[in-house]
MDTraj code that builds the backbone (N, CA, C; nanometers):
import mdtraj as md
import numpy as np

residues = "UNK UNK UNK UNK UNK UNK UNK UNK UNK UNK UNK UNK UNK UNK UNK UNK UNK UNK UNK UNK UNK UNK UNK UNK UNK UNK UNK UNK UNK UNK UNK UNK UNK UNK UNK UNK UNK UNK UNK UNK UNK UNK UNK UNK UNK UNK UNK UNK UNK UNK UNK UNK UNK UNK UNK UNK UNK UNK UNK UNK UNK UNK UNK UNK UNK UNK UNK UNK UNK UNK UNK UNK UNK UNK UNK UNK UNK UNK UNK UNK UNK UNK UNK UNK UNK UNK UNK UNK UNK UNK UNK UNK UNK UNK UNK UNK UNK UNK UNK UNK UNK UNK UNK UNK UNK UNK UNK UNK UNK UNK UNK UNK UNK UNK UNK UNK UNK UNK UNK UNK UNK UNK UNK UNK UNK UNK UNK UNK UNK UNK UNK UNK UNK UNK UNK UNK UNK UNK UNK UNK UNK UNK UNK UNK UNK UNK UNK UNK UNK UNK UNK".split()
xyz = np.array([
    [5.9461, 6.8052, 1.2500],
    [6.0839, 6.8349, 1.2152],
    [6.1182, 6.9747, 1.2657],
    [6.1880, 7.0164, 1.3640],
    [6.2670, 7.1094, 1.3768],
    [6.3912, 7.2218, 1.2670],
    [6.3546, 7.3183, 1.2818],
    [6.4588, 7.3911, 1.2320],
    [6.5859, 7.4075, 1.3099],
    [6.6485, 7.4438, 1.2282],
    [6.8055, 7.4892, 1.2816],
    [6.7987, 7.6376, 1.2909],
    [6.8805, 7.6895, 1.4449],
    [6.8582, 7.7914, 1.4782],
    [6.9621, 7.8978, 1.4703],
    [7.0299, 8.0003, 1.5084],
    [7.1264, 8.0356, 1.5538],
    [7.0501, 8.1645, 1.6097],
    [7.0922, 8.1762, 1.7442],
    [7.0781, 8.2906, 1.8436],
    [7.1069, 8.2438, 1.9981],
    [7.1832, 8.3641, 2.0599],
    [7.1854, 8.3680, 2.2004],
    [7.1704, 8.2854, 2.2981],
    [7.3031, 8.2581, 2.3496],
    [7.2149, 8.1532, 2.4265],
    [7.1591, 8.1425, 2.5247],
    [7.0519, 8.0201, 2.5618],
    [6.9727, 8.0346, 2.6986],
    [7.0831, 7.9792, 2.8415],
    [7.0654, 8.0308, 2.9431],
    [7.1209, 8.0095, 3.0567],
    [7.1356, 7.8868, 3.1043],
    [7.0043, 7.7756, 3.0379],
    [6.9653, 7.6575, 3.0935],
    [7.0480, 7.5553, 2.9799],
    [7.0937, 7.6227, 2.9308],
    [7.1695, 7.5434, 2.7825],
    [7.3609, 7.5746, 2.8373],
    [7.4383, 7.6417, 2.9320],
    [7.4991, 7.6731, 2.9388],
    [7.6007, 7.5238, 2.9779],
    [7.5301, 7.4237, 3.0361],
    [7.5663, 7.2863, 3.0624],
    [7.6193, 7.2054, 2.9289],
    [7.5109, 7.2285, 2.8605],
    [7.4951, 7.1870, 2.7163],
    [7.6371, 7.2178, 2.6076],
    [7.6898, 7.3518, 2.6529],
    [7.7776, 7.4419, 2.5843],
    [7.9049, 7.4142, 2.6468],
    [7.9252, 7.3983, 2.7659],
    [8.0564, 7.3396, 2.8753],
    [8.0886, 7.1878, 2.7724],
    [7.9672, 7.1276, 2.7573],
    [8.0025, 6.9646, 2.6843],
    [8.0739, 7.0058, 2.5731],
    [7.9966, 7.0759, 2.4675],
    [8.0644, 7.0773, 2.3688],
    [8.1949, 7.1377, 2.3845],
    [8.2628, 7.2359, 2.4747],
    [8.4043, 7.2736, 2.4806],
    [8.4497, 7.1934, 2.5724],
    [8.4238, 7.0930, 2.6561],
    [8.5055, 6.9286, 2.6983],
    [8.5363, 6.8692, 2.5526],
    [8.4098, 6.8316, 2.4729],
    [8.4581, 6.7641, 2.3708],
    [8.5572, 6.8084, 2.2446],
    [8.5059, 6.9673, 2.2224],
    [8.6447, 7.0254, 2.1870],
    [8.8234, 6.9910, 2.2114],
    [8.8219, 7.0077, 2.3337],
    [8.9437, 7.0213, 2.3813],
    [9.0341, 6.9052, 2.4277],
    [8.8928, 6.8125, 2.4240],
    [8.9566, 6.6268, 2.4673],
    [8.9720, 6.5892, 2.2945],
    [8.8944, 6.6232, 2.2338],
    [8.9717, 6.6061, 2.1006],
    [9.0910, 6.6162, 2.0448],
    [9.1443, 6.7448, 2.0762],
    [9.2371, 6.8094, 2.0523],
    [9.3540, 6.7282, 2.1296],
    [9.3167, 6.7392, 2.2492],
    [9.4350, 6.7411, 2.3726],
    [9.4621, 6.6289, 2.4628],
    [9.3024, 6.5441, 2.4689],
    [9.2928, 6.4210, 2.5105],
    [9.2240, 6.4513, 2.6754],
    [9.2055, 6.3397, 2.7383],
    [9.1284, 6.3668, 2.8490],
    [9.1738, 6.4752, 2.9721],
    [9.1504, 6.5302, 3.0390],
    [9.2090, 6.6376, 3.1339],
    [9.2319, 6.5753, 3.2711],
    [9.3091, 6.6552, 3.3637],
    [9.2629, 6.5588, 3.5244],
    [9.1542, 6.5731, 3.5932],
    [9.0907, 6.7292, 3.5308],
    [8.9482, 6.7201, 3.6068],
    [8.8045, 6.5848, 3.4833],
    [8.7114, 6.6253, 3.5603],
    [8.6671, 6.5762, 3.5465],
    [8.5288, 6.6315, 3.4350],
    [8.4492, 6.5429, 3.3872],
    [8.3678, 6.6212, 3.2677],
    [8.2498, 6.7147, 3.3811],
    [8.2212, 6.6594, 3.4910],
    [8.0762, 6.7119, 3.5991],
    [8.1844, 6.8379, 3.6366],
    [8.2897, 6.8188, 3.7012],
    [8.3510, 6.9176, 3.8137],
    [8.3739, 7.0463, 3.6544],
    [8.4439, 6.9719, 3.5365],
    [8.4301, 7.1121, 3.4210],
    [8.3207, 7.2026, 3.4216],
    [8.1753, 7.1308, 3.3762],
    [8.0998, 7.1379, 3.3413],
    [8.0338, 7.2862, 3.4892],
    [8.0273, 7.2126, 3.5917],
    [7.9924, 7.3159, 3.7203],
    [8.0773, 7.4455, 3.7118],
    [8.2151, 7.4098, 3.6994],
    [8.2889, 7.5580, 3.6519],
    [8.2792, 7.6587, 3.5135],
    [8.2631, 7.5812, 3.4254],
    [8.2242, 7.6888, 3.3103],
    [8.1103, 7.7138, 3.3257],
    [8.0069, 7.6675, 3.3742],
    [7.8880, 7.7268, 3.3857],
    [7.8754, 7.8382, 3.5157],
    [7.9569, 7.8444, 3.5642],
    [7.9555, 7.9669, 3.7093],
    [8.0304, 8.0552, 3.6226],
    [8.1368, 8.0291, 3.5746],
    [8.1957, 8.1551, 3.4705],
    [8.1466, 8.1844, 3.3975],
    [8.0642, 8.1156, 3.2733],
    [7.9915, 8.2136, 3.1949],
    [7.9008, 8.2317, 3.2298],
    [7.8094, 8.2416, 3.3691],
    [7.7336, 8.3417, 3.4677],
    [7.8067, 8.4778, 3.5007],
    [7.9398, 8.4298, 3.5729],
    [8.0148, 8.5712, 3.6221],
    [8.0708, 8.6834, 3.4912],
    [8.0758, 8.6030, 3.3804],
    [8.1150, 8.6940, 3.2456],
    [8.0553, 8.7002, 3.1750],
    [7.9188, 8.7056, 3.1972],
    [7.7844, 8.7330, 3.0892],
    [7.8085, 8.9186, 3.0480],
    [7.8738, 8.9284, 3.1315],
    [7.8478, 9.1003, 3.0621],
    [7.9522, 9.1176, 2.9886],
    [8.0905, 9.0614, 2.9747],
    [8.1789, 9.0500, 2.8484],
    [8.1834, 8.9793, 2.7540],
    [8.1498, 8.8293, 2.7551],
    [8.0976, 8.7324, 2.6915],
    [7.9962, 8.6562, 2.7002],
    [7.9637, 8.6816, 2.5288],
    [7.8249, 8.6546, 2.5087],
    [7.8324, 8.5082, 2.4149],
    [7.7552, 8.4347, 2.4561],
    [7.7693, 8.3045, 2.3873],
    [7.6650, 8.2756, 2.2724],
    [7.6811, 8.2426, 2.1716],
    [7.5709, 8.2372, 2.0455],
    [7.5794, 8.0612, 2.0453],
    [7.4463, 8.0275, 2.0199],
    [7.4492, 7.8616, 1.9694],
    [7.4159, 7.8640, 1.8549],
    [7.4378, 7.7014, 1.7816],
    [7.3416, 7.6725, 1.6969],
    [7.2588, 7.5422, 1.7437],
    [7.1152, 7.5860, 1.7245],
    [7.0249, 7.4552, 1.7856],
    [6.9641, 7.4027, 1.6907],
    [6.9364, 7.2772, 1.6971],
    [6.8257, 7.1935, 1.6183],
    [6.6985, 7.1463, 1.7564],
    [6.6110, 7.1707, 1.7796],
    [6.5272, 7.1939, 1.8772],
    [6.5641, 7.2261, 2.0215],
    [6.6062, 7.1090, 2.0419],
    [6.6688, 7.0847, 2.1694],
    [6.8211, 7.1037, 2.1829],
    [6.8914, 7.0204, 2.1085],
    [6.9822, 7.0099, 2.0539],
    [7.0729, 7.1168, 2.0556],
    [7.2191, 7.1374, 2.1368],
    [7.2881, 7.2257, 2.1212],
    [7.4192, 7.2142, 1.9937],
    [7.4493, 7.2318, 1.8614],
    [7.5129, 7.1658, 1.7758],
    [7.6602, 7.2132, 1.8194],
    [7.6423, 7.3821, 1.8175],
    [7.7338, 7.4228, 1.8069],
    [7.7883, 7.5611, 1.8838],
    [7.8715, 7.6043, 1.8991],
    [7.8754, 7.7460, 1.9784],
    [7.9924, 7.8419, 1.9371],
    [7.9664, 7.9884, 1.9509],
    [8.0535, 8.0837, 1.9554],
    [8.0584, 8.1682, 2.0543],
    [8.1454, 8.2462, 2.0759],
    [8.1760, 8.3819, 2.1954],
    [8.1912, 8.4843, 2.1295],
    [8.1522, 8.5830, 2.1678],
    [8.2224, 8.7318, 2.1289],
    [8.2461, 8.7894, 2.3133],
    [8.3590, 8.8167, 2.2908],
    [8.4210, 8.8566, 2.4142],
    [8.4941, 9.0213, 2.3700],
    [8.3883, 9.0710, 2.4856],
    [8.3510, 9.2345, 2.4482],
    [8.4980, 9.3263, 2.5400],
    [8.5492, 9.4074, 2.4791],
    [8.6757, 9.4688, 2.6224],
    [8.6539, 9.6240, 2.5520],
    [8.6322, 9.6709, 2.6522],
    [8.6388, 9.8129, 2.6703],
    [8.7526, 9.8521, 2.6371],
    [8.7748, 9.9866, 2.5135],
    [8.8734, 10.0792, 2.4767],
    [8.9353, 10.1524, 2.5702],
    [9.0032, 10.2051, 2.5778],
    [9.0718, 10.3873, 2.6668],
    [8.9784, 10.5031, 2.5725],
    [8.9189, 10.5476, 2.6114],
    [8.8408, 10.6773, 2.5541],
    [8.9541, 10.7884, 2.5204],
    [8.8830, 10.8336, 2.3810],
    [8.9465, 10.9086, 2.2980],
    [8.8468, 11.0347, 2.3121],
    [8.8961, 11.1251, 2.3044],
    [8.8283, 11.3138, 2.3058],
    [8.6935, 11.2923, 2.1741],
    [8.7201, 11.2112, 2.0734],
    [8.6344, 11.1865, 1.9570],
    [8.5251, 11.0495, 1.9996],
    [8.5570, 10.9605, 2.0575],
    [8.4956, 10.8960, 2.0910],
    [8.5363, 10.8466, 2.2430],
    [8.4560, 10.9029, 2.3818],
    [8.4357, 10.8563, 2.4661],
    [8.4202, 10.6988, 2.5109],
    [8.3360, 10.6558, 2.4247],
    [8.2963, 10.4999, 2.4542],
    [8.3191, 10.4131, 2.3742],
    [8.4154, 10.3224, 2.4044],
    [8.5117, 10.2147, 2.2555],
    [8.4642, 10.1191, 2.2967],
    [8.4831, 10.0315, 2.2252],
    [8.4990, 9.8557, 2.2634],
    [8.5107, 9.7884, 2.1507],
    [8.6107, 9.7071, 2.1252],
    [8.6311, 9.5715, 2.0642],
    [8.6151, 9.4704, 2.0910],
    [8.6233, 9.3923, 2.0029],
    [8.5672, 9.2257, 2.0091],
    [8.6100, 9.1222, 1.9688],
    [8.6430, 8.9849, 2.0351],
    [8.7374, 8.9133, 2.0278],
    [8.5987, 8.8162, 1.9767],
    [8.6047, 8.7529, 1.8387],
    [8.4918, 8.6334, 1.8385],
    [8.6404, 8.4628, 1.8734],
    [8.5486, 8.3737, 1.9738],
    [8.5741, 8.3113, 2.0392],
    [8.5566, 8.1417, 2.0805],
    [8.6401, 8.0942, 2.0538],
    [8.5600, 7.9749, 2.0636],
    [8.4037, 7.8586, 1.9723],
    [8.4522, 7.9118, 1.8210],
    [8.3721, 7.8715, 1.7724],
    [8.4041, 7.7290, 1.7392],
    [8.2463, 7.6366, 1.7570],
    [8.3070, 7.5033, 1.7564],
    [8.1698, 7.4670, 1.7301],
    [8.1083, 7.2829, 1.5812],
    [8.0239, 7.2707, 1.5564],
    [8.0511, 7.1056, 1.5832],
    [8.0040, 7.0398, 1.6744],
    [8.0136, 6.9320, 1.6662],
    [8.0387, 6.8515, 1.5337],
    [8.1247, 6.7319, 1.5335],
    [8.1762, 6.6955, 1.4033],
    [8.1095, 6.6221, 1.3364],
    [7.9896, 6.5478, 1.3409],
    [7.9085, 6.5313, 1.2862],
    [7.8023, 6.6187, 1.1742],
    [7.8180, 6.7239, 1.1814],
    [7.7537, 6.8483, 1.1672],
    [7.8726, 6.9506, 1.0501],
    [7.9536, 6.9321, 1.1099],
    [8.0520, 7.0022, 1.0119],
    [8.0651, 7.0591, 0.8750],
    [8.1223, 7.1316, 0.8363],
    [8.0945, 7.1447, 0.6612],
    [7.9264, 7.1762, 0.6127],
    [7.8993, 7.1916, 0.6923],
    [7.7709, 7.2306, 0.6957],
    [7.6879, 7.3657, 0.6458],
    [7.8007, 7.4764, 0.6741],
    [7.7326, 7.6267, 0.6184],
    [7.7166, 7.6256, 0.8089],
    [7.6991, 7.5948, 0.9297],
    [7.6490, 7.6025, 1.0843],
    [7.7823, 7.7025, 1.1487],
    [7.8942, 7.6609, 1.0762],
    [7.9948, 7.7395, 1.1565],
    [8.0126, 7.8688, 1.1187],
    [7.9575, 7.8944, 1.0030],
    [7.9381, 8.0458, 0.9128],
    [7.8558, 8.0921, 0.9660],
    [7.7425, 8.0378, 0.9848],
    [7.6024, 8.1137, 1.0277],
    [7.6589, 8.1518, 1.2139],
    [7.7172, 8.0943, 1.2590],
    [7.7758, 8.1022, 1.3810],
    [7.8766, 8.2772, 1.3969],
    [7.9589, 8.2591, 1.2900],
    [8.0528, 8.3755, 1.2432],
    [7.9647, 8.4811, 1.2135],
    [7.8694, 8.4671, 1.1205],
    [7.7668, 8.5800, 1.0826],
    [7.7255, 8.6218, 1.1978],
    [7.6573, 8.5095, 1.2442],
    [7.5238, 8.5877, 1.3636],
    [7.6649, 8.6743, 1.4880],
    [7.7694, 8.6501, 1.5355],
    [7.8460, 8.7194, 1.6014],
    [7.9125, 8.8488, 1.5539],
    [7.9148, 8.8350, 1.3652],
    [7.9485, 8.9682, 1.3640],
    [7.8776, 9.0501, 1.3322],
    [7.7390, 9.0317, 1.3327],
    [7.6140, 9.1139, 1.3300],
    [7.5667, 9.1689, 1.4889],
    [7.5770, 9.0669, 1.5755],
    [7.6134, 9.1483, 1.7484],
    [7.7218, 9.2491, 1.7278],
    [7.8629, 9.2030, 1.6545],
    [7.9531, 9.3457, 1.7084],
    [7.8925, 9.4527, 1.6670],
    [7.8471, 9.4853, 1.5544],
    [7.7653, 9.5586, 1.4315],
    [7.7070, 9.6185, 1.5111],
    [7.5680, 9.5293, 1.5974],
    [7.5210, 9.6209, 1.7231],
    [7.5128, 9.6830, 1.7722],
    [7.6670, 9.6260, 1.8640],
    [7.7142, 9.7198, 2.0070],
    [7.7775, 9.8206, 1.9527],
    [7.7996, 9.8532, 1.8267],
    [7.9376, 9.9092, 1.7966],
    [8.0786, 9.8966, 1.7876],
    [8.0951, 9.7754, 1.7665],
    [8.2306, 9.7756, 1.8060],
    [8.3060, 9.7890, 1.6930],
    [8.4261, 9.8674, 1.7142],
    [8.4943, 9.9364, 1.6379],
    [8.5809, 9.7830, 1.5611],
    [8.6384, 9.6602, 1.6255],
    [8.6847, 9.5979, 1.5465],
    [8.6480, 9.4793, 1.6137],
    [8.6662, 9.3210, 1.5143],
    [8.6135, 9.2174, 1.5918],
    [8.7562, 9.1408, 1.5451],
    [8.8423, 9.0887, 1.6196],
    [8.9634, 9.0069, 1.5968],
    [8.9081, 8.8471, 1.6106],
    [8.9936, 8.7713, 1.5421],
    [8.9576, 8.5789, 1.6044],
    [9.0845, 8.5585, 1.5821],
    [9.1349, 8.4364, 1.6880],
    [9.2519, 8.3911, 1.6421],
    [9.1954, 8.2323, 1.5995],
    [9.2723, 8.1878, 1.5176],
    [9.2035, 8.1198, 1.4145],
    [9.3225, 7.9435, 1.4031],
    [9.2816, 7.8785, 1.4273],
    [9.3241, 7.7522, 1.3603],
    [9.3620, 7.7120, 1.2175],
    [9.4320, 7.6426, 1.1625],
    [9.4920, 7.6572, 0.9686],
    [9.3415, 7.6323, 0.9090],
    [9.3061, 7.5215, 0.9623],
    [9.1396, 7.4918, 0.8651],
    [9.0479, 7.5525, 0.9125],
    [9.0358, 7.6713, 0.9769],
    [8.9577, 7.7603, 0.9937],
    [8.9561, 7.8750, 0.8811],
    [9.0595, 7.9235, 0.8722],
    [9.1203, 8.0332, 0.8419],
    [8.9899, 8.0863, 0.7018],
    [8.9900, 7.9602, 0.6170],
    [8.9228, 8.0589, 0.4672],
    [8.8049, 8.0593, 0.5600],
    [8.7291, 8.0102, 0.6510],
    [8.5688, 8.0329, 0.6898],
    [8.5852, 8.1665, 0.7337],
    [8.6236, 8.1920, 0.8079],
    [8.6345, 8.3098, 0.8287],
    [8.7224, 8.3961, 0.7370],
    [8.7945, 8.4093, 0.6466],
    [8.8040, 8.5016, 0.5214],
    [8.6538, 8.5021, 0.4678],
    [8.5901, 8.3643, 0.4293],
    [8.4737, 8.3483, 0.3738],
    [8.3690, 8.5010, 0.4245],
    [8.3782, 8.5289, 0.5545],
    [8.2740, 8.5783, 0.6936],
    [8.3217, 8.7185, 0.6767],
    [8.3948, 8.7866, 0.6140],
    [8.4911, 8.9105, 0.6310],
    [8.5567, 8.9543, 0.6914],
    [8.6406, 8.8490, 0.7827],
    [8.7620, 8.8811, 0.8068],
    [8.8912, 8.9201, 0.6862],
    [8.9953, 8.9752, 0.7688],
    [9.0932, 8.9996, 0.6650],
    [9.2202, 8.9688, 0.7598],
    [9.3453, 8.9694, 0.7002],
    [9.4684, 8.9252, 0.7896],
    [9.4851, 9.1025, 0.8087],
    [9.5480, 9.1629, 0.9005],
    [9.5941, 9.2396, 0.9228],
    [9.7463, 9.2667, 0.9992],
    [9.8280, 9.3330, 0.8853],
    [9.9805, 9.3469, 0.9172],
    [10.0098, 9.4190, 1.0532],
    [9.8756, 9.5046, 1.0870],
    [9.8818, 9.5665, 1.2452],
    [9.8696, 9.5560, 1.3061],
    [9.8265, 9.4404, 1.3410],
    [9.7575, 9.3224, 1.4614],
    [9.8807, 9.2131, 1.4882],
    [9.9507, 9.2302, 1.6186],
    [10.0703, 9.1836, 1.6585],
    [10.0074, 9.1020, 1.8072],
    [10.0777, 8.9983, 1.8255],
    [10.0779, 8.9223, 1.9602],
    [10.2241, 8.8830, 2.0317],
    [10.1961, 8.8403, 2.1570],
    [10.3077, 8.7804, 2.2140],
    [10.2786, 8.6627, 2.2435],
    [10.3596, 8.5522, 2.2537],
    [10.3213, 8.3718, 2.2787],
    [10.3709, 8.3398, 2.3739],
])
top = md.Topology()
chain = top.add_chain()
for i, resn in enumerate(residues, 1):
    res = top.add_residue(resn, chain, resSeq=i)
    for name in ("N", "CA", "C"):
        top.add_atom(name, md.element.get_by_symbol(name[0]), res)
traj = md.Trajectory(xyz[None], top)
């Protein structure tokens, strides 16, 4: 019997991680015009070319890729007090639905905001879906009145 894991993911699993955000998004949105192989070859060359801003966390059961998150790292403007900033966008968290309700998508949230913790990063933002929202209150997020977007 295998344990359930959460850490970093391997390079050779990055195929593995493209599936689960096809199946994400065909859920959501329904089938695309590309294709699941031609997806799959492109997110895996991008999260090669953006390994140094985004970092991908899984959750595994041996082999098994269940589930995944991003923290997507962006450099501050340096301040006279602090030279070297960066914030953090956590990203793309998603646990196959079988699996769900599980405590996997928390441990997903944890283990990413224990990387920002890390690097330092001064703040970690998510933009969040309605039935997301308490997991991450759950995780220590908070709403913030100063945090503005454009759509």
């Amino acid at each position: 019997m295998s344990e359930i894991v959460v850490r970093p993911a391997e390079k050779d699993e990055l195929a593995a991680v493209a599936l689960l955000r096809w199946q994400w998004v065909t859920e959501k949105r329904g089938t695309p015009d590309i294709t699941r192989e031609e997806f799959t070859a492109w997110f895996v060359a991008w999260a090669k070319d953006n390994e140094r801003s985004h970092q991908c966390w899984v959750v595994v059961d041996g082999d098994l890729v269940l589930g995944m998150a991003w923290l997507a790292v962006t450099q501050r403007v340096p301040t006279p007090h602090a030279p070297e900033r960066a914030s953090g966008d956590l990203q793309c968290v998603y646990v196959v639905p079988e699996h769900r309700d599980t405590g996997l998508g928390g441990r997903l949230i944890d283990a990413v905001v224990v990387e920002a913790g890390r690097l330092g990063l001064e703040r970690v933002t998510v933009h969040s879906s309605d039935r997301a929202i308490n997991a991450y209150l759950r995780h220590g997020f908070a709403v913030s009145p100063r945090l503005l977007q454009v759509e």
